[in-house]
C-alpha positions in Angstrom: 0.0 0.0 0.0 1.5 3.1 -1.0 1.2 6.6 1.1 1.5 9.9 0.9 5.0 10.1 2.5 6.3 7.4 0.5 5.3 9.4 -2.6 6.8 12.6 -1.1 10.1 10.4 -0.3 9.9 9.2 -4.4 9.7 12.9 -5.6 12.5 14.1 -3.3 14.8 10.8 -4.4 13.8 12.4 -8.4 14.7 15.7 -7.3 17.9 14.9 -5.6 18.6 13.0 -8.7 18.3 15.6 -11.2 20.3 18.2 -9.0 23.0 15.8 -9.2 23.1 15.6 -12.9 22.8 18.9 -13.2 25.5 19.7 -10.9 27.7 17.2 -13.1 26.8 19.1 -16.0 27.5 22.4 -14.5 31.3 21.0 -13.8 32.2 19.7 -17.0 30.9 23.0 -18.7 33.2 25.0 -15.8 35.8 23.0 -17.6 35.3 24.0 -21.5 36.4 26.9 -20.4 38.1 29.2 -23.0 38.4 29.7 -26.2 39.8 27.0 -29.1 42.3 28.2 -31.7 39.2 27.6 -34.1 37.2 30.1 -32.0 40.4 32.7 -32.0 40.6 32.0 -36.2 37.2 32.3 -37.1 37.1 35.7 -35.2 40.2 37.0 -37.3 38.9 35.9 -40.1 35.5 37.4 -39.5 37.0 40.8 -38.4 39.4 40.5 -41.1 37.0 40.6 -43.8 34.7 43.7 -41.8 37.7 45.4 -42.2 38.9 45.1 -45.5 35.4 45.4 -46.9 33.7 48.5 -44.9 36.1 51.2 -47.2 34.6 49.7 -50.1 31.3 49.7 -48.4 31.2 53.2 -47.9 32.9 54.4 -51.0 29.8 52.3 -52.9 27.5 54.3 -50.1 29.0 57.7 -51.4 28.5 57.5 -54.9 25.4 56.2 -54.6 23.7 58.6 -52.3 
């Protein structure tokens, strides 16, 4: 026969479950961090190509407006 504090006592046992794996999840983020040499790259190639491109950006601007 099942009662109400053994269905209490299930629900907390989840609960304290799920903190756990979250907690486990929080530490191998903490980890990760950093950034890669692919994040470092792809931002020097992204800002890279702003900059080479926004003279010929606003040059096309001018002579059009």
């Amino acid at each position: 026969m099942t009662t109400q504090d053994d269905q209490v006592r299930e629900q907390q046992g989840f609960a304290a479950d799920y903190r756990g794996l979250a907690a486990e999840q929080w530490d191998s983020a903490a980890e990760q961090r950093g950034f890669t040499i692919a994040d470092i790259l792809w931002a020097i190639g992204i800002w890279s190509v702003i900059l080479c491109l926004s003279p010929v950006i606003v040059f096309y601007v001018l002579m059009v407006a």
